[in-house]
N, C-alpha and C positions, 0 to 999 in steps of 0.2 A: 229680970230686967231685960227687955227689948233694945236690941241694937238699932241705935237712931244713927241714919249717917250724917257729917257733917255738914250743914244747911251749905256753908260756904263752898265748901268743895264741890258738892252737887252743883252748886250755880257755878262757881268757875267751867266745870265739866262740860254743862248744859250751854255757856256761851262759847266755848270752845266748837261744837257742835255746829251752832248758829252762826260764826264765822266761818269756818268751811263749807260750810252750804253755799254763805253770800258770796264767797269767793268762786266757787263754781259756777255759779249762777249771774255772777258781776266780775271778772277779773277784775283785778285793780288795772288803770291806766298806766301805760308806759311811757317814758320820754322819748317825746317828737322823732329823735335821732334813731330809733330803733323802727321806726316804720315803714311798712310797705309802699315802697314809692312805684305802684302800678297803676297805669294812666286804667281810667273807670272803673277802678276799684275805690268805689263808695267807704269809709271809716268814720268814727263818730272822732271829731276831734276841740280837746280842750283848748278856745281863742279866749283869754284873758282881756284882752282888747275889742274883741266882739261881741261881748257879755256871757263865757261860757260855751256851752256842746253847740257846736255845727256840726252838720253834716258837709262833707268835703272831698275832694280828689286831689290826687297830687296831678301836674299839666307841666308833664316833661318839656314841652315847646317853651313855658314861659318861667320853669324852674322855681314855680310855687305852691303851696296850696291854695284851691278856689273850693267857693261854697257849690255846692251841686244846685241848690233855691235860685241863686242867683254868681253865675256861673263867669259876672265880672266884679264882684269881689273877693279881694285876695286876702286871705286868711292868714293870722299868725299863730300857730297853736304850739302850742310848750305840752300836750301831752293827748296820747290817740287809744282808743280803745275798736276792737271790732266791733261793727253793727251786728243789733239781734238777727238773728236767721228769719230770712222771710217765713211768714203765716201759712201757706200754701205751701210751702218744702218742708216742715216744721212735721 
């Protein structure tokens, strides 16, 4: 008789895998409060209020986030991730 291993465990295993991957490759989001508040340093950030990801800066002068697209509206975001590494530095 051939040792079969357990289908379940295999796939527990195999998604275990696949989540640290997407975590490497996606950190997860962090709360607002934990962000890098440096004037044109670009962050992708979660606006609940603005339908989701903007891109954004924090503008020490007006002690908010603004979108970088449009650089007079002021953004509320509840959670920031870093931007992918540019294509050409990559």
């Amino acid at each position: 008789m051939r040792f079969m291993p357990d289908r379940d465990a295999a796939r527990g295993r195999a998604q275990g895998y696949v989540n640290e991957a997407q975590e490497l490759a996606f950190p997860p989001a962090q709360q607002i409060a934990a962000a890098p508040k440096e004037s044109q340093r670009a962050l992708l950030l979660y606006c609940p209020e603005q339908s989701g990801w903007q891109i954004g800066t924090w503008i020490e002068e007006r002690g908010c986030w603004v979108s970088t697209a449009v650089p007079e509206m002021r953004l509320e975001p509840t959670h920031w991730m870093e931007g992918p590494p540019d294509p050409n530095e990559a």
